[in-house]
ROFILO-377180 format. One line per 10 residues: for each residue x, y, z of N, C-alpha, C. Coordinates in Angstrom, 3 decimals, padded with zeros to 6 digits, always signed. Each point is the difference from the previous one (the first is absolute). Layout:
% residues N
X Y Z X Y Z X Y Z  ...
This chain:
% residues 195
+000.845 -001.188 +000.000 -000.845 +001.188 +000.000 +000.883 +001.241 +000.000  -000.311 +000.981 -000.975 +000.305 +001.017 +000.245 +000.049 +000.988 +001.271  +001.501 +000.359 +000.143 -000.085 +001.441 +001.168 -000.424 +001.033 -000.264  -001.372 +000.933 +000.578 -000.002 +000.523 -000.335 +000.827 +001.713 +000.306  +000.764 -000.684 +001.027 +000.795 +001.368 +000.145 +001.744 -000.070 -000.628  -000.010 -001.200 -000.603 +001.149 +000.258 -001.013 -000.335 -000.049 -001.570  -001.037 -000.255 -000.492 -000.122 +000.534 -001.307 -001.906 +000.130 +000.112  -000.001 +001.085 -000.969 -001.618 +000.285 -000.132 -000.913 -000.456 -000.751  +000.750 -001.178 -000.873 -001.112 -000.953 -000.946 -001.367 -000.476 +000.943  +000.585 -000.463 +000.981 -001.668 -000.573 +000.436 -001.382 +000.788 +000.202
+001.011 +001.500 +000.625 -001.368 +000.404 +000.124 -000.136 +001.314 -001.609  +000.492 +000.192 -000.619 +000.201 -000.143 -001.415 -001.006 -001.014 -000.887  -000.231 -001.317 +000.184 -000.759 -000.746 -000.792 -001.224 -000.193 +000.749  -000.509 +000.589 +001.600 -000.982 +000.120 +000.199 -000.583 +001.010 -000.816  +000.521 +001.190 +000.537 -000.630 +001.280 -000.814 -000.526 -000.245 -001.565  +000.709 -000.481 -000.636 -000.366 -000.570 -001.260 -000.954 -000.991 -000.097  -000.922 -000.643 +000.810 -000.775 -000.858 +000.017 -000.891 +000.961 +000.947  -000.286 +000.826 +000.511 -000.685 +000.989 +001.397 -000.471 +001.086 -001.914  +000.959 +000.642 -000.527 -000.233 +000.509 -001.069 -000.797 -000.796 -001.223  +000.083 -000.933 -000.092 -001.218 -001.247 -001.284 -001.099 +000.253 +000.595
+000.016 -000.177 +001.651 -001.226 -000.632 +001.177 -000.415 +001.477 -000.259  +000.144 +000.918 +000.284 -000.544 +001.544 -000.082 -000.428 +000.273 -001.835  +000.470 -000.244 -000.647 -000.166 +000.226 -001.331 -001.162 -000.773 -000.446  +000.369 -001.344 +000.450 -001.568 -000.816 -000.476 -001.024 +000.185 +000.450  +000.019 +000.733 +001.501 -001.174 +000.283 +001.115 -000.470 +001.162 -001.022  +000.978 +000.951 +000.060 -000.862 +001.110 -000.580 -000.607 -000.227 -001.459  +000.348 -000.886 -000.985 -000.369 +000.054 -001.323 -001.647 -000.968 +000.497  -000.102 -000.928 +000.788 -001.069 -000.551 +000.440 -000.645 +000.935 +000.623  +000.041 +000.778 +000.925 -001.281 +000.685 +000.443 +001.174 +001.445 +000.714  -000.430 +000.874 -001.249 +000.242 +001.226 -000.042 +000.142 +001.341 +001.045
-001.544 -000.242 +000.123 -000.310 +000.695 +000.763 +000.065 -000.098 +002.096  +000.706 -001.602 +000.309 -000.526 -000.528 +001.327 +001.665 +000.029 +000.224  +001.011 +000.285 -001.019 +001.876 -000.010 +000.127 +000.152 +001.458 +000.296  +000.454 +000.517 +000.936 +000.250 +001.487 -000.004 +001.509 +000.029 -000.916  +000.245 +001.162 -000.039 +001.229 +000.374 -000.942 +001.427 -000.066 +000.990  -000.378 +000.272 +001.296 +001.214 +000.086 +001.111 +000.296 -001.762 -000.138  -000.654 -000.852 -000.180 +000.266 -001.571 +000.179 +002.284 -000.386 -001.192  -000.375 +001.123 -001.000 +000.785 -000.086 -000.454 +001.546 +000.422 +000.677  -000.169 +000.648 +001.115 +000.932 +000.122 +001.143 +000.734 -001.258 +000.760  -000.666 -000.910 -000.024 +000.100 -001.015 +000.838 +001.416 -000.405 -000.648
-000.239 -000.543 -001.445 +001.402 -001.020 -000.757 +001.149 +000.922 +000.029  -000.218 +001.652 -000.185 +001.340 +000.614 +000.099 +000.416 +000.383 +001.253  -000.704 -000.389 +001.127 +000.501 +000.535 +001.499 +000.491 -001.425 +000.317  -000.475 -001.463 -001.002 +001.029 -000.963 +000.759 +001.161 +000.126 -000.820  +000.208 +000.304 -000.991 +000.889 -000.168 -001.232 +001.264 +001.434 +001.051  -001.063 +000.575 -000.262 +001.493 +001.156 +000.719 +000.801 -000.555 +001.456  -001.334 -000.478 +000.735 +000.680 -000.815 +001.839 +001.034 -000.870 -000.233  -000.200 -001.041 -001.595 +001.143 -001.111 -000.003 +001.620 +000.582 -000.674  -000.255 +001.438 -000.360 +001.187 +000.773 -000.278 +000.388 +000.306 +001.149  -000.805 +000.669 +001.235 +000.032 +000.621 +000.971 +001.065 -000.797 +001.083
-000.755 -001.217 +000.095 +000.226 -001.276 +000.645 +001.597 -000.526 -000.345  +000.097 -000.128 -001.476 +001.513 +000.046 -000.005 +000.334 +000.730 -000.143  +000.307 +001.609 -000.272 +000.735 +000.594 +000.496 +000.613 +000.527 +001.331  -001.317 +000.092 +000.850 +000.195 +000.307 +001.201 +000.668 -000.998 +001.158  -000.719 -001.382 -000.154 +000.543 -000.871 +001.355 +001.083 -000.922 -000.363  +001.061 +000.401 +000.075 +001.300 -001.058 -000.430 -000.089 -001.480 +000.747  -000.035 -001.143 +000.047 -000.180 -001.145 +000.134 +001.505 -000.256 +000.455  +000.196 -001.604 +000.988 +001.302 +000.115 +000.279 +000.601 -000.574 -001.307  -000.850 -000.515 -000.492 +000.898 -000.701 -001.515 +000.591 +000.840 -000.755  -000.713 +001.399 +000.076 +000.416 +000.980 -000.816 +001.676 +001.154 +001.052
-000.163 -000.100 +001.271 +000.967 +000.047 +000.648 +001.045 -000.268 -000.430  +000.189 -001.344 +000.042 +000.800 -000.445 +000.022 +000.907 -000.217 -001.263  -001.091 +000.274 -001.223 +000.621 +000.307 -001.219 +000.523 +001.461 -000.356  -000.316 +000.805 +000.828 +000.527 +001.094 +000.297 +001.402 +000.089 +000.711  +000.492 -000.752 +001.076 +001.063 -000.114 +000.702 +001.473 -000.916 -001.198  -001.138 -000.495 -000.548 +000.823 -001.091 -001.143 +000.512 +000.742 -000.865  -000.786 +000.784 -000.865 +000.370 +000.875 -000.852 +001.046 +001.466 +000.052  -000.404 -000.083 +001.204 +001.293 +001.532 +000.159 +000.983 -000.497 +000.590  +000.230 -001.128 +000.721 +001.312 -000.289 +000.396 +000.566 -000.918 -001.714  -000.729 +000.080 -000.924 +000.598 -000.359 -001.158 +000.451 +000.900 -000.731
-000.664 +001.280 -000.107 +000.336 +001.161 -000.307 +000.970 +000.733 +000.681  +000.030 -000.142 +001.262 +001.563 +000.503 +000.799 +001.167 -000.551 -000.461  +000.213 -001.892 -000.089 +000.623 -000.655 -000.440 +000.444 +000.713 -000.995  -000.837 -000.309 -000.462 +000.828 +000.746 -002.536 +000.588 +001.252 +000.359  -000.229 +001.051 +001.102 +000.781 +001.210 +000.299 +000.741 -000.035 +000.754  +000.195 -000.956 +000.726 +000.902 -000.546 +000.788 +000.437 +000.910 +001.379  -001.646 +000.439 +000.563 -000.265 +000.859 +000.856 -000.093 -000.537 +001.161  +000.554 -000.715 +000.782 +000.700 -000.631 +001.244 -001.149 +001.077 +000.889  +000.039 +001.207 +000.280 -000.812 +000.807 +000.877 -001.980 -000.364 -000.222  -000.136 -000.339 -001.164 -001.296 -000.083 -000.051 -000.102 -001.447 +000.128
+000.877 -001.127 +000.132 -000.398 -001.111 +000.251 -000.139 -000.456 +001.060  +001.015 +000.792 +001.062 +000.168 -000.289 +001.514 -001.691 -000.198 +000.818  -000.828 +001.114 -000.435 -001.276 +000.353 +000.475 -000.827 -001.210 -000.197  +000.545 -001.041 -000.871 -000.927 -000.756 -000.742 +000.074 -001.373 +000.376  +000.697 +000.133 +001.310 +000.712 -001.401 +000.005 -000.404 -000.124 +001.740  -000.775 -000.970 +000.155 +000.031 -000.417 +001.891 +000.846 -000.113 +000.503  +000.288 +000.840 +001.200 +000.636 -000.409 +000.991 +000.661 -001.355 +000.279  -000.742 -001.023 -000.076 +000.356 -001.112 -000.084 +000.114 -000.529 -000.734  +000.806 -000.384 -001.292 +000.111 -000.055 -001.001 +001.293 -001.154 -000.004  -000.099 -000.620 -000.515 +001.226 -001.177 -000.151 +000.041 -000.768 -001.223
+000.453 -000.560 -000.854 +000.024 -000.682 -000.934 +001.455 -001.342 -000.041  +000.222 -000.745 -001.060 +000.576 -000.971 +000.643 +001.721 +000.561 -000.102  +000.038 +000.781 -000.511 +001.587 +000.865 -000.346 -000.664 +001.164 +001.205  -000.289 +001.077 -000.222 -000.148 +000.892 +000.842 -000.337 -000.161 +001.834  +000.296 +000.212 +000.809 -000.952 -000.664 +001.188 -001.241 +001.019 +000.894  +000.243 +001.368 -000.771 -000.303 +001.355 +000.189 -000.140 +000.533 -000.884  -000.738 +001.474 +000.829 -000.328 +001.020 -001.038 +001.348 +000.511 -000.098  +000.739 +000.434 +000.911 +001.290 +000.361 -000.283 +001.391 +000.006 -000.973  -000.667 -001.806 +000.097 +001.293 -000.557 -000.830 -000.441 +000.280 -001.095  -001.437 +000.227 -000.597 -000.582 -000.421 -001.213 +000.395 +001.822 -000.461
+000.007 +000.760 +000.553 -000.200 +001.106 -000.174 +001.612 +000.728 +000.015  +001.002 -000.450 +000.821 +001.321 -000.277 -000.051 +000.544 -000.521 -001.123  -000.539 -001.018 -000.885 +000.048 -000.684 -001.083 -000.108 +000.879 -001.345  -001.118 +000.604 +000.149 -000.817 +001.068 -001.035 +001.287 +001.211 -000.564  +000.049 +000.325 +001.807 +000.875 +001.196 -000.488 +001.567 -000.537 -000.440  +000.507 -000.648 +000.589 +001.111 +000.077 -000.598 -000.103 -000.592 -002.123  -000.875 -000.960 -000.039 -000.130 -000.290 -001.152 -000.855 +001.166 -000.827  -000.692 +000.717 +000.542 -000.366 +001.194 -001.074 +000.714 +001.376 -000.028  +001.551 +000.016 +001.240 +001.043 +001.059 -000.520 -000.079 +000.014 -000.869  -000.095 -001.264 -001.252 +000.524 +000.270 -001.911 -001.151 -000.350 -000.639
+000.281 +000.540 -000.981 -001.100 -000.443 -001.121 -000.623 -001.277 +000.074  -000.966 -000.801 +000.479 -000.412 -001.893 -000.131 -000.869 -000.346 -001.241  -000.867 +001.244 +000.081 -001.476 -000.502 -000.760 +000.363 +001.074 -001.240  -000.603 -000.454 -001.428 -000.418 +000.814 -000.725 -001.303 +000.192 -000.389  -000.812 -001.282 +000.078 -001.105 +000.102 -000.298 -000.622 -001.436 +001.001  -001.005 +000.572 +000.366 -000.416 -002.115 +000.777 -001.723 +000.477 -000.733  -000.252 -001.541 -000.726 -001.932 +000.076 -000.689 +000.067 -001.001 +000.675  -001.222 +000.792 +000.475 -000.550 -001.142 +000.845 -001.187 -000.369 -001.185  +000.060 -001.866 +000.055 -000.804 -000.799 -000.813 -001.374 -000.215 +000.766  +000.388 -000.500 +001.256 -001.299 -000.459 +000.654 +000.392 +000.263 +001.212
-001.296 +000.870 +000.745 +000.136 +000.082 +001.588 -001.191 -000.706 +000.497  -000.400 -000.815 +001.014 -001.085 +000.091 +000.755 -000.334 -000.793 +000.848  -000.793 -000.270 +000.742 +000.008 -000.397 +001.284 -000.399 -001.222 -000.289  +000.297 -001.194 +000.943 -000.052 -000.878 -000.174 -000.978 -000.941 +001.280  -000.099 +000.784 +001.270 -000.757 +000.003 +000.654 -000.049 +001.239 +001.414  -001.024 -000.053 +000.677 +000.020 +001.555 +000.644 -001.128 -000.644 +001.271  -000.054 +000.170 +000.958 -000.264 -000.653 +001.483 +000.700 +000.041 +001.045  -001.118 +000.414 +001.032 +000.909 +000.177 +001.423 +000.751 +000.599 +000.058  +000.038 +001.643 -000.524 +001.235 +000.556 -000.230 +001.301 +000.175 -000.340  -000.356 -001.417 -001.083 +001.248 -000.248 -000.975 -000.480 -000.256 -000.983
+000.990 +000.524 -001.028 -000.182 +000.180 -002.097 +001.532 -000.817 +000.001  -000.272 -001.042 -001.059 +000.509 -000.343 -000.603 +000.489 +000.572 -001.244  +001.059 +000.161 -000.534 -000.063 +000.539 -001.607 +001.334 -000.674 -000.786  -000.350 +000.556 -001.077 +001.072 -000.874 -000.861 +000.287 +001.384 -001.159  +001.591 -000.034 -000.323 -000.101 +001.126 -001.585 +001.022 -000.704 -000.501  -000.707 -000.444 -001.442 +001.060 -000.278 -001.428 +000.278 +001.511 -000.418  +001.237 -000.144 -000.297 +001.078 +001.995 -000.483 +000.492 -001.275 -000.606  +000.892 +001.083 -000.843 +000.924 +000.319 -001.601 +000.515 +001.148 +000.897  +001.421 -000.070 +000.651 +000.944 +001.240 +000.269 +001.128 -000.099 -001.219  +000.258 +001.503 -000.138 +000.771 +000.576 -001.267 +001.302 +000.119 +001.094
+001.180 -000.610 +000.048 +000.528 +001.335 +000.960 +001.304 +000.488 -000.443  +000.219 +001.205 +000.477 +001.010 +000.860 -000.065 +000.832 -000.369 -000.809  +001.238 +000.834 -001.208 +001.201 -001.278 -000.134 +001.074 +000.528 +000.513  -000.371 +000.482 +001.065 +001.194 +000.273 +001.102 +000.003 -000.757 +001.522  -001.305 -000.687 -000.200 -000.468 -000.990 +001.420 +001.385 -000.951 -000.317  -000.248 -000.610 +001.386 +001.104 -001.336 +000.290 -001.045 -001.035 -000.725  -001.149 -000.091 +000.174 -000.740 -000.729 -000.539 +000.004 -000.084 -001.440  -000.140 +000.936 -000.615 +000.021 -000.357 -001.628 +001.155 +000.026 -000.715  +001.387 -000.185 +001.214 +001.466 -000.542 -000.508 -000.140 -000.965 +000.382  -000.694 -000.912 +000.986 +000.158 -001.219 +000.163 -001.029 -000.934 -000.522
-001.339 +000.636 +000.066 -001.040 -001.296 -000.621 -000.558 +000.541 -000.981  +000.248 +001.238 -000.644 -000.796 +000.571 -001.503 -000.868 +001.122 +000.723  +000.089 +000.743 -001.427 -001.049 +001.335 +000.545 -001.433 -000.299 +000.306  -000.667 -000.823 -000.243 -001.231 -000.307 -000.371 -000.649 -001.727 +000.830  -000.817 +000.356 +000.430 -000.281 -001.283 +000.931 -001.938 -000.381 +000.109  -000.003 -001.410 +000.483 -001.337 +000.237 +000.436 -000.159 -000.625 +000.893  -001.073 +000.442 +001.265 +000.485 -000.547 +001.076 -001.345 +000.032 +000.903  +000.019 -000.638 +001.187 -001.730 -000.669 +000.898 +000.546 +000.896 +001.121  -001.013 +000.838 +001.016 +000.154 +000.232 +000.990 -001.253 -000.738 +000.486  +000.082 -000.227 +001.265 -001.411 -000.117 +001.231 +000.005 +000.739 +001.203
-000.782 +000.647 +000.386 -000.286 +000.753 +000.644 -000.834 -000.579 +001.353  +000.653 +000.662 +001.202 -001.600 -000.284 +001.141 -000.454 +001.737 +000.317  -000.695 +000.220 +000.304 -000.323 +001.357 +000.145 -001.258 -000.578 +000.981  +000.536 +001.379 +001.210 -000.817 -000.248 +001.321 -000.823 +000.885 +000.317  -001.174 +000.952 +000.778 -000.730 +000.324 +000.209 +000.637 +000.489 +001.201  +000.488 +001.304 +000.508 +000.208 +000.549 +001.198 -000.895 +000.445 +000.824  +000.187 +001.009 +000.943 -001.440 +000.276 +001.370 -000.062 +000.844 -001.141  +000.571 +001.030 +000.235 -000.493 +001.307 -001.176 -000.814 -000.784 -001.303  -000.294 -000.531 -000.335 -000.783 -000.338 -001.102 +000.644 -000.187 -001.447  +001.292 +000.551 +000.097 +001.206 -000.508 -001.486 +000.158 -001.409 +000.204
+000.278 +000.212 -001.596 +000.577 -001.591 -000.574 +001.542 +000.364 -000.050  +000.709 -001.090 +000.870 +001.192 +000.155 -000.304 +001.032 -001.088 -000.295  +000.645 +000.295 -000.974 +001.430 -001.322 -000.429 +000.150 -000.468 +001.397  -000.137 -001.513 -000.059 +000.658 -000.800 +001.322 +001.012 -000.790 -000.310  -000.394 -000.452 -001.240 +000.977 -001.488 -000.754 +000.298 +000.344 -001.540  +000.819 -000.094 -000.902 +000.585 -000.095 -000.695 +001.131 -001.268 -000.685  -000.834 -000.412 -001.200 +001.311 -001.261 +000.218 +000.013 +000.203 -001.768  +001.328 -000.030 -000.432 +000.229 -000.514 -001.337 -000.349 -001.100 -000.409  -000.353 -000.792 -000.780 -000.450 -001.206 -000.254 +000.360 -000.801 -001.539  +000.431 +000.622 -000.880 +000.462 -000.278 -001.206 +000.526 +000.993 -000.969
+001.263 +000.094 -000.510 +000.430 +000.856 -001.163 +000.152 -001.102 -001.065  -000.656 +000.623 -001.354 +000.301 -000.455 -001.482 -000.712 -001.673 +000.111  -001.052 -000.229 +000.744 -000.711 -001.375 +000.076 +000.954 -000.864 +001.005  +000.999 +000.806 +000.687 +000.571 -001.438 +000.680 -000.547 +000.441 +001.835  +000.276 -000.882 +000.651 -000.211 -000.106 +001.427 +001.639 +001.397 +000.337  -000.609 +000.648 +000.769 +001.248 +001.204 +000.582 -000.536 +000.218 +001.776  +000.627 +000.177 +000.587 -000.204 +000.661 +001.306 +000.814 +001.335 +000.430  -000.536 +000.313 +001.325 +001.230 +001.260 -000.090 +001.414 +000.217 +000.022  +000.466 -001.546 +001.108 +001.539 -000.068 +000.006 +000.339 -000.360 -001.267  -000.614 -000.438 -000.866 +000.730 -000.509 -001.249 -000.232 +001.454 -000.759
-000.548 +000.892 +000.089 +000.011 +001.056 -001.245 +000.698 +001.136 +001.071  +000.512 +000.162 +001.526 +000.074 +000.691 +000.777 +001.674 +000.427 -000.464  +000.409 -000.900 -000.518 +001.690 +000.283 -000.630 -000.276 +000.610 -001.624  -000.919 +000.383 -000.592 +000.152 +000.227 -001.284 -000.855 +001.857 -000.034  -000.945 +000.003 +001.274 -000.519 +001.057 +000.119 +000.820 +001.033 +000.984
């Protein structure tokens, strides 16, 4: 079933059936349909715009937290990622936010990224104040990186993600794990000497 506070088709294809139901009423008996009835299909049609624009969903959260710490990444903005990342945060190379963020900066002193497309982002499951996620990227990088003197400018590669639900109500990076470059099995200590 459709959400209706992350996309507005559902209540979108009511209105469009509320609009037939009003159209046929009135062509059947004219005079007993007032003219305001035609209010009804565009006050739901506008609520299911309303509805998603206004109430962000945590699914939609959390694709929000996903997306700009991907967009920091490609700028290699260490300050806007810090915010984005829990407190408690560990991964199987990193054991902290610290280290992970200790990591960042010294590897984004230089040029890393030139371009990262992301192919596919999205969640894979979301409960109990945890999102699962997954992103297939195509990174371009630098040809001044250590990386694209040692494994090629150009790569493709699996992240997974845990992303947690804090008191404040943010979604934030908890887990991070590499999971495959160029179709093969990779982890972090194994790509942790090339990055």
């Amino acid at each position: 079933m459709w959400n209706m506070y992350e996309q507005p088709w559902l209540l979108v294809i009511i209105a469009l059936g509320l609009f037939l139901i009003v159209g046929t009423l009135r062509s059947v008996n004219p005079d007993k349909v007032k003219s305001w009835t035609w209010a009804v299909p565009i006050l739901v049609f506008a609520a299911g715009f309303a509805l998603d624009t206004g109430v962000k969903t945590d699914r939609e959260k959390v694709m929000i937290t996903l997306n700009s710490l991907l967009n920091s990444a490609q700028i290699q903005d260490v300050q806007s990622i810090a915010p984005l990342v829990a407190g408690d945060y560990a991964d199987s190379y990193h054991r902290s936010k610290a280290r992970l963020i200790g990591h960042m900066k010294s590897r984004f002193s230089k040029p890393v990224f030139e371009k990262i497309k992301k192919l596919s982002l999205y969640i894979d499951s979301l409960e109990s104040g945890k999102a699962k996620a997954a992103l297939n990227t195509t990174v371009l990088f630098h040809p001044d990186s250590t990386v694209a003197q040692i494994v090629g400018r150009r790569l493709i590669g699996r992240l997974e993600f845990e992303v947690s639900l804090q008191g404040d109500g943010q979604w934030l990076l908890s887990k991070m794990e590499l999971i495959e470059v160029n179709k093969q099995p990779v982890n972090w200590r194994q790509a942790s000497g090339q990055f």
